[in-house]
Each structure stands twice: as structure tokens, then as C-alpha cells.
C-alpha positions in Angstrom: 42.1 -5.0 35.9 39.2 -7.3 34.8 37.6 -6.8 38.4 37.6 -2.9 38.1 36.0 -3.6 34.7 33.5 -6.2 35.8 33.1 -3.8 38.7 32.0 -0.5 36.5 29.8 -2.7 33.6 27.9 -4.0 37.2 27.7 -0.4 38.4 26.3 0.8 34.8 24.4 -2.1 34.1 23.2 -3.4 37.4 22.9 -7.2 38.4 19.9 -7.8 36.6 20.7 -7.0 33.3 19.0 -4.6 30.7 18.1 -2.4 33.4 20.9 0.3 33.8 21.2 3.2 36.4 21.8 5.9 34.3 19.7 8.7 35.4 16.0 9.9 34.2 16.0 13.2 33.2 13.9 16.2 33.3 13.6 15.9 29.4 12.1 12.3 29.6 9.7 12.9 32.3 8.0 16.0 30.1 8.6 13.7 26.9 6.5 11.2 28.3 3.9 13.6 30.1 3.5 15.2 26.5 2.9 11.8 24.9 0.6 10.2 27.8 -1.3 13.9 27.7 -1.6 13.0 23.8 -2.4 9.4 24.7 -5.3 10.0 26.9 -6.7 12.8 24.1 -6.8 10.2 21.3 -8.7 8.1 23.7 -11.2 11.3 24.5 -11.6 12.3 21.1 -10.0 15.3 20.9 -7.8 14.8 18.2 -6.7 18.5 17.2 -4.6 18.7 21.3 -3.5 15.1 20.5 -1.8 16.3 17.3 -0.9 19.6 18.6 1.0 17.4 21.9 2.9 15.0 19.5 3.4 17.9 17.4 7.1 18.1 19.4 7.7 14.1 18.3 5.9 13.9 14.4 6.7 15.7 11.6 6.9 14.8 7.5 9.3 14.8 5.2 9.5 16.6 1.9 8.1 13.5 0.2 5.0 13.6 2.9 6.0 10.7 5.2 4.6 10.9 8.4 7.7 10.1 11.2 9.3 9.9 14.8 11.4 12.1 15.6 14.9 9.7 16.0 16.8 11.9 18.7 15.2 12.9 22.0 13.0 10.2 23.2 13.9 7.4 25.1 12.8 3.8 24.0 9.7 3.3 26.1 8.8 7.0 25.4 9.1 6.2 21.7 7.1 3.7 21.9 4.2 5.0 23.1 4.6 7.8 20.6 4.1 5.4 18.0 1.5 4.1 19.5 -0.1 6.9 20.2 0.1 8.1 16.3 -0.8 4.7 15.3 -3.9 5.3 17.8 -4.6 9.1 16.3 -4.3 7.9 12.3 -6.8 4.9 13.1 -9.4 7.6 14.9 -9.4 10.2 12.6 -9.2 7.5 9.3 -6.2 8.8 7.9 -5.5 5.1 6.4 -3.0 6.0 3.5 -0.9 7.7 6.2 -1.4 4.7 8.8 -0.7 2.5 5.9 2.8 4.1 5.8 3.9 5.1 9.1 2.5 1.4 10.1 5.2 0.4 7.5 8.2 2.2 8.9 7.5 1.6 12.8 5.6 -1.9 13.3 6.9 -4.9 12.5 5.8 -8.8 12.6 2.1 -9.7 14.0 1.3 -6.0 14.8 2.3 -4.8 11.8 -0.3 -7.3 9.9 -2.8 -6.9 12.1 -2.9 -3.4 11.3 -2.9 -3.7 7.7 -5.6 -6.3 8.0 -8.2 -4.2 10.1 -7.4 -1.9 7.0 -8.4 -4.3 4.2 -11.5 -4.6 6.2 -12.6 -1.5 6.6 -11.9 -0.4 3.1 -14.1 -2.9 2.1 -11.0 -5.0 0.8 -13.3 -8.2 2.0 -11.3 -10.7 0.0 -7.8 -9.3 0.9 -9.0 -8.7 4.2 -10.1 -12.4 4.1 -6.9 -13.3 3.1 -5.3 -11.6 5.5 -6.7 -12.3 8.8 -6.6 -16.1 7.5 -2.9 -16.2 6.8 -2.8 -14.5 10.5 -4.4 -17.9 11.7 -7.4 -15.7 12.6 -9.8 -18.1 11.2 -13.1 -16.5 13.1 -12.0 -12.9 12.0 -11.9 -14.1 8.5 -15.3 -15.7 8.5 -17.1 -12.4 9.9 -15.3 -10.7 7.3 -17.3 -12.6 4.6 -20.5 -12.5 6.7 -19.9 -8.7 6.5 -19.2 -8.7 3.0 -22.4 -11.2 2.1 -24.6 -9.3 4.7 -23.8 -6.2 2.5 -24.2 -7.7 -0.8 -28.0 -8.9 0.4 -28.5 -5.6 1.8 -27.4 -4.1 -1.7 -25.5 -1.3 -0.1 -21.8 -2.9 -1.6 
């Protein structure tokens, strides 16, 4: 018995582990054509097809939170989704709605990176400061005050 089960969670699984042999379906390879399609628009600047390509993947809640679709994509797929939003709400400076969905899908070093290059370019220089230091990013911290005191003499903050 324990051979005929070792035997099937080898045949599922395969000897390498993580990597199984269930099939790729029709579904994931236009779920990630969609998203790679939306991908590359970010990166051109056409925004308006981007949003209408992940427009399958994104929608908002009643409250007006900005999400992932949880059932449909695979992992990898769903992860360039997010991404690819995270890519799109950066562009187009949607920062209260990166702010959030940066929240709900990144987590650890990403996640504060992201929130940092936000304190920056809100002109948050000492939280920004604060930020990117904490990080360990001394040299990004100390162009954020060069910003901020190149401003100041310029008198346009």
C-alpha cells in the first residue's frame, strides 16, 4: 500500500518537488497572454488597453478597493497581474489606490519599497528619509534630502 501511494504522490508531484504534472490549460495560456498583452501596454504607455486587458482580473469592491480576482488565475499568472496593476497605478499616479492594493498584495521588502518611492514623490522627504533609511538604503536616503534642500533653495517647495 505505501508504494502505490508513494507511487501516485511521485506521479502528481514529480521527483523534483514543487513542480507537478498536472496539465496547463487553455484558460491559463489566454490568462497569461491577456496579462503579458497588458504587461507590455503599461510598459508602452497605453494605459486605457492595459486597463481594459486586466479588466477580466481587477475589479473594486463596494467600499472602492481595488483587487485580484481570487479564482481563475494560476499563481505565476497572478503574479504578474499584480504586478502588472502595481506597474499601471505607479504610471498613471494613482497613489491612494497603489497605496492600498500595495497593502493587500506585497509583502516584506517590496512592499516598503513601494511605499517609500511614494513618500518621495509626494514630497513626504522626511518620511521618505525615514523610510528608505530603515530599508538600509542609506544613498537613497541622502538624495532624498539633496532633493528636498535643492528644492527649498530653488524655492519651489
Amino acid at each position: 500500500m505505501k508504494k502505490y501511494v508513494l507511487l501516485l504522490c511521485l506521479t502528481l508531484t514529480g521527483c523534483t518537488g514543487g513542480n507537478t504534472i498536472l496539465p496547463v490549460t487553455a484558460a491559463d495560456i489566454q490568462d497569461r497572454s491577456l496579462i503579458l498583452g497588458a504587461q507590455q501596454a503599461v510598459q508602452r504607455g497605453q494605459y486605457q488597453e492595459a486597463e481594459q486587458l486586466l479588466s477580466k482580473y481587477v475589479y473594486r469592491t463596494d467600499k472602492g478597493d481595488l483587487k485580484i480576482q481570487f479564482w481563475g488565475l494560476n499563481g505565476e499568472s497572478r503574479k504578474i497581474a499584480i504586478d502588472t496593476v502595481i506597474s499601471l497605478l505607479w504610471e498613471t499616479g494613482r497613489d491612494q489606490t497603489l497605496a492600498q492594493f500595495a497593502k493587500e498584495y506585497l509583502s516584506g521588502d517590496e512592499y516598503k519599497v513601494t511605499m517609500c518611492r511614494l513618500s518621495e514623490r509626494q514630497a513626504h522627504y522626511p518620511e521618505a528619509y525615514a523610510c528608505w533609511n530603515n530599508l538600509g538604503h542609506e544613498d537613497r536616503a541622502e538624495r532624498t534630502i539633496r532633493t528636498e534642500a535643492a528644492l527649498r533653495i530653488l524655492g519651489t517647495e
